[in-house]
MDTraj code that builds the backbone (N, CA, C; nanometers):
import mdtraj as md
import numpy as np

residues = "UNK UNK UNK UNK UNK UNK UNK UNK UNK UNK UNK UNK UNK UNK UNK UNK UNK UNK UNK UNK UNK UNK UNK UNK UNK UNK UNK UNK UNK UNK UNK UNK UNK UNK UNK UNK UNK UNK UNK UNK UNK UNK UNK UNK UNK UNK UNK UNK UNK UNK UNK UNK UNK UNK UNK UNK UNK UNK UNK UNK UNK UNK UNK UNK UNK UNK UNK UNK UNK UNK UNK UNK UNK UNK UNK UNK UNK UNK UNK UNK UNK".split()
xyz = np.array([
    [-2.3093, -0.6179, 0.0726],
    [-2.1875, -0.6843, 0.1133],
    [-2.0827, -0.6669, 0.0046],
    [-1.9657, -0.6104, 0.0917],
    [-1.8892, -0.5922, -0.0305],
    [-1.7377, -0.7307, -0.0512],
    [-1.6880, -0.6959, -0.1810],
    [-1.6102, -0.8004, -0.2513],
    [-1.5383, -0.8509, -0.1475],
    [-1.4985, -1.0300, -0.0962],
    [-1.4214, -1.0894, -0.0130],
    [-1.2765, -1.0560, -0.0791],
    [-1.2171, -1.0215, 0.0354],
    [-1.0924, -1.0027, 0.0349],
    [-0.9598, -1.1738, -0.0051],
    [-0.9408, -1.1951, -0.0916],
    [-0.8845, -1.3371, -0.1103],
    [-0.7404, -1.3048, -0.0679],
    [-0.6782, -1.4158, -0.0296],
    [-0.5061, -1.4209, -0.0240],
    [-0.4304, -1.3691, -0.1271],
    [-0.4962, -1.4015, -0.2310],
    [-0.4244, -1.3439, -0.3505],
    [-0.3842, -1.1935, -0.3237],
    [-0.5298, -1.1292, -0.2792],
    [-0.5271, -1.0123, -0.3112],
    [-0.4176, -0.9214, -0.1570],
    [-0.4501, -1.0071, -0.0325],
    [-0.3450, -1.0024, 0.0208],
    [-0.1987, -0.9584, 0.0231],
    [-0.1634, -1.0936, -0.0466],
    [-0.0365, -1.1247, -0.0699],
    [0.0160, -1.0189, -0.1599],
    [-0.0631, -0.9541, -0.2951],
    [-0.0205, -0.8602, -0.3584],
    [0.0321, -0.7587, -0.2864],
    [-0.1150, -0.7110, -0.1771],
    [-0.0631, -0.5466, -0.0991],
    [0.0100, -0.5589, 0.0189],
    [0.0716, -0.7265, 0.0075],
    [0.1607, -0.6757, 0.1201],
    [0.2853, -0.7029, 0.0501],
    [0.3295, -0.7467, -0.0762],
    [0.4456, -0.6999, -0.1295],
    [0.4107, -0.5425, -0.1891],
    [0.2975, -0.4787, -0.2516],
    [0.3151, -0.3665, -0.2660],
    [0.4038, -0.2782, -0.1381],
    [0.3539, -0.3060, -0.0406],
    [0.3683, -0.1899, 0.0795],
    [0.5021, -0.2373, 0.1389],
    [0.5674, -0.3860, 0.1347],
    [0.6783, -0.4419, 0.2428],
    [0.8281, -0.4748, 0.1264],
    [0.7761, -0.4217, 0.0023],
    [0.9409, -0.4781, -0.1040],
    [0.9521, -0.6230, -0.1137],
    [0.8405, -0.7105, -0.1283],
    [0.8019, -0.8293, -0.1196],
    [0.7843, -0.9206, -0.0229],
    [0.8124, -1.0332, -0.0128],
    [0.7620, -1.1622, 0.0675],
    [0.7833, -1.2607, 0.0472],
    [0.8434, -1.3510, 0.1354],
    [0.8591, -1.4653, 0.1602],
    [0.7717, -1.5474, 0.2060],
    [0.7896, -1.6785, 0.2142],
    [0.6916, -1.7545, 0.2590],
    [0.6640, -1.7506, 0.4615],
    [0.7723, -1.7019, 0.5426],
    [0.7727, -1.7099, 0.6650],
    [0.6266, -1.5606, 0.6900],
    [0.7435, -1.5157, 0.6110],
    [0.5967, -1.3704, 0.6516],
    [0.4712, -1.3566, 0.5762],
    [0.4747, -1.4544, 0.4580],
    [0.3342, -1.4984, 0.4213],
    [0.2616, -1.5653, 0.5332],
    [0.3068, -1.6700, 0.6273],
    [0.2124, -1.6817, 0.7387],
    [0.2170, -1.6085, 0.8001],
    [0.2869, -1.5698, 0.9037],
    [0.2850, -1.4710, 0.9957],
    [0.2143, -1.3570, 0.9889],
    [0.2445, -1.2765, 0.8906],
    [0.1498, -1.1254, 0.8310],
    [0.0362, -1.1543, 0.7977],
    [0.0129, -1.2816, 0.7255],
    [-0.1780, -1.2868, 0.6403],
    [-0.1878, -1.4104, 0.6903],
    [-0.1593, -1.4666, 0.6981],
    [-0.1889, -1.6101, 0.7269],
    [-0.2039, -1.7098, 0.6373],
    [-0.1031, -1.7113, 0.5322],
    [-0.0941, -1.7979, 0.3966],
    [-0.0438, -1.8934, 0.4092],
    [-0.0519, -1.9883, 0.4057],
    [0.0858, -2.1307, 0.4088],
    [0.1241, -2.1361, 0.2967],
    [0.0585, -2.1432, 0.2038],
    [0.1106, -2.1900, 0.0539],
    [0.1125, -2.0679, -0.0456],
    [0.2371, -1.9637, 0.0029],
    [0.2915, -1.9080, -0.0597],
    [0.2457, -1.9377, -0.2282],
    [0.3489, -2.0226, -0.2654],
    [0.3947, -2.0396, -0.4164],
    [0.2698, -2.0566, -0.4441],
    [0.1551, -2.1418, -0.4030],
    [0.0028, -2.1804, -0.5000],
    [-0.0286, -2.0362, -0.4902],
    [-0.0121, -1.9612, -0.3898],
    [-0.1198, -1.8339, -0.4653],
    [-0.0086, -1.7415, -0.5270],
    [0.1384, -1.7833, -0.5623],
    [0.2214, -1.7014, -0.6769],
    [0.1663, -1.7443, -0.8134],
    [0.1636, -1.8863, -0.8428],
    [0.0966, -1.9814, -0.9168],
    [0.0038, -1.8866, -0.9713],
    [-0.0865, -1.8661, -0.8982],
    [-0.2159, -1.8086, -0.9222],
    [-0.2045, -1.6880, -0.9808],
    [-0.1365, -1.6175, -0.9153],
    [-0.1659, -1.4855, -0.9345],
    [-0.0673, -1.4377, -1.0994],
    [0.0460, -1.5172, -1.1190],
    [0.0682, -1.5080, -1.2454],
    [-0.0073, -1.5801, -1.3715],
    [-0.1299, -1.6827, -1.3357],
    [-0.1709, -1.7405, -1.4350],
    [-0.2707, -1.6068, -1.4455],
    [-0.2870, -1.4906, -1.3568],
    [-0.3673, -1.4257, -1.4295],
    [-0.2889, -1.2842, -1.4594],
    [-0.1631, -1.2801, -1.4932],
    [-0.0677, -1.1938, -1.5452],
    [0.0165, -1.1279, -1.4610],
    [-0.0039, -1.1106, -1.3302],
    [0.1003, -1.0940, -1.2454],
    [0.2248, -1.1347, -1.3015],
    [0.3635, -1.0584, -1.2576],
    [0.4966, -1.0928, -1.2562],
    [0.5639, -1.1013, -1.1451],
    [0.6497, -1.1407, -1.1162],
    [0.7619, -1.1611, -1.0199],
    [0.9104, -1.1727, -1.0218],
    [0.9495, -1.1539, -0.9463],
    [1.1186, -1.1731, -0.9229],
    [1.1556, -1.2653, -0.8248],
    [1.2188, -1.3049, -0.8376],
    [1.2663, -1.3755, -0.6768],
    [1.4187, -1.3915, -0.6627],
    [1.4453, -1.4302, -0.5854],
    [1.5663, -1.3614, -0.4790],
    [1.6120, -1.4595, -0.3629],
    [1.7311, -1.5321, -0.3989],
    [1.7607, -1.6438, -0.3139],
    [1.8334, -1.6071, -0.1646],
    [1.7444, -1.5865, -0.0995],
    [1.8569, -1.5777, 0.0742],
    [1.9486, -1.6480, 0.1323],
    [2.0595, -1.6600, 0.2047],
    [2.0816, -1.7865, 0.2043],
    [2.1404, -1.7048, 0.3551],
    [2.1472, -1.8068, 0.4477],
    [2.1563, -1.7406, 0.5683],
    [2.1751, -1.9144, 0.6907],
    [2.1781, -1.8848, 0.7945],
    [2.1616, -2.0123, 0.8690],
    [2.0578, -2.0108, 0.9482],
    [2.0042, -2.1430, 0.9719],
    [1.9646, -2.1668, 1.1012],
    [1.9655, -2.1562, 1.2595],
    [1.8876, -2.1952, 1.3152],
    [1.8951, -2.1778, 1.4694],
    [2.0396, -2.3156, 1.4935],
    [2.0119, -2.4178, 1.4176],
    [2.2059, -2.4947, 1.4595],
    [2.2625, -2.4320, 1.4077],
    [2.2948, -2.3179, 1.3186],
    [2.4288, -2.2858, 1.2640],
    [2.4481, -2.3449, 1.1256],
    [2.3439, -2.3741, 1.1219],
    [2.3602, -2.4684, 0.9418],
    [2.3063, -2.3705, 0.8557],
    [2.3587, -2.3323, 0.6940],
    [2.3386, -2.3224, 0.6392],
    [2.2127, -2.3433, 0.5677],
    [2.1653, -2.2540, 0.5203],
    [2.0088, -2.2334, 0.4348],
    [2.0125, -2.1615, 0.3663],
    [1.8826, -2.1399, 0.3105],
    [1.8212, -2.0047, 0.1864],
    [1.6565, -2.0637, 0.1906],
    [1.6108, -1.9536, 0.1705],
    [1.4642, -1.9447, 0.1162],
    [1.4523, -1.8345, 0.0153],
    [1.3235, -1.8332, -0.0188],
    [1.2967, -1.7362, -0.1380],
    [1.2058, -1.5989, -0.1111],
    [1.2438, -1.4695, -0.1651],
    [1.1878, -1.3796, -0.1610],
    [1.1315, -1.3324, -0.2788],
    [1.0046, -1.3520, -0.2447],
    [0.9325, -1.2900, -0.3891],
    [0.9116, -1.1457, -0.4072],
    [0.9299, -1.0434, -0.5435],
    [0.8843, -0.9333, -0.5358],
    [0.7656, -0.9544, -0.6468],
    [0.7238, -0.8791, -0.6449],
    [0.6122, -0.7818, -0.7733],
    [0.7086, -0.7043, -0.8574],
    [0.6718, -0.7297, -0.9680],
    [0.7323, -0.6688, -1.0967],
    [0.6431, -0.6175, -1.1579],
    [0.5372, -0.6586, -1.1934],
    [0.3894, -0.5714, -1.2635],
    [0.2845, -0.6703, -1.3251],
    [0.2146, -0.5833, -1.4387],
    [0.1094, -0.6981, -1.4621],
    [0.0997, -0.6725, -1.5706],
    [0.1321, -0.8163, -1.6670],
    [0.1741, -0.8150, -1.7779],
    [0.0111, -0.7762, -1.8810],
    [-0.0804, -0.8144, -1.8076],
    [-0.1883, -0.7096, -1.9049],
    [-0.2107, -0.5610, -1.9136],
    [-0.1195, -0.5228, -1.7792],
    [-0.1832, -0.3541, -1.8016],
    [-0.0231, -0.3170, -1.8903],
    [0.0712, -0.4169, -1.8961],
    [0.1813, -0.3354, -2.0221],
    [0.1148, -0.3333, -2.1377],
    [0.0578, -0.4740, -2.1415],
    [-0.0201, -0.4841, -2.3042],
    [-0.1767, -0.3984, -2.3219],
    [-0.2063, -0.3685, -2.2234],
    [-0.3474, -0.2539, -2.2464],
    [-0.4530, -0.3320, -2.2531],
    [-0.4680, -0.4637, -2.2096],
    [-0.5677, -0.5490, -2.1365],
    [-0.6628, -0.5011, -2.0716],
])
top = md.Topology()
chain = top.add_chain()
for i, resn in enumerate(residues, 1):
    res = top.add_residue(resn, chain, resSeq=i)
    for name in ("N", "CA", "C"):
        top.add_atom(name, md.element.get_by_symbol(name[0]), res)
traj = md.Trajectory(xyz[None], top)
């Protein structure tokens, strides 16, 4: 049996392959709700990120923003970890 596939690891290859991710298409695409806990995560183990404020409206016409996360790299393979 081989290695379980975690959200983490998810969430990485689908900002590798999509120019990042938000939390709407974190559910929708993988089925994540909690975005930020597995950003959380994935930088306490050297992951980086960017993020990127949208700001756009709603279905009333009101004003919003959410956040788009990218991948920037991994701060152990700069340092040779």
């Amino acid at each position: 049996m081989g290695k379980k596939i975690t959200q983490r690891d998810r969430v990485l290859q689908y900002m590798r392959e999509n120019n990042g991710i938000t939390a709407y298409e974190a559910v929708i695409e993988i089925g994540c709700t909690q975005l930020s806990a597995r950003i959380c995560e994935l930088e306490r183990e050297g992951h980086t990120f960017s993020t990127e404020i949208i700001k756009t409206r709603n279905r009333y016409n009101e004003p919003c923003h959410f956040l788009r996360y990218r991948y920037t790299g991994n701060i152990n393979e700069v340092l040779g970890k």
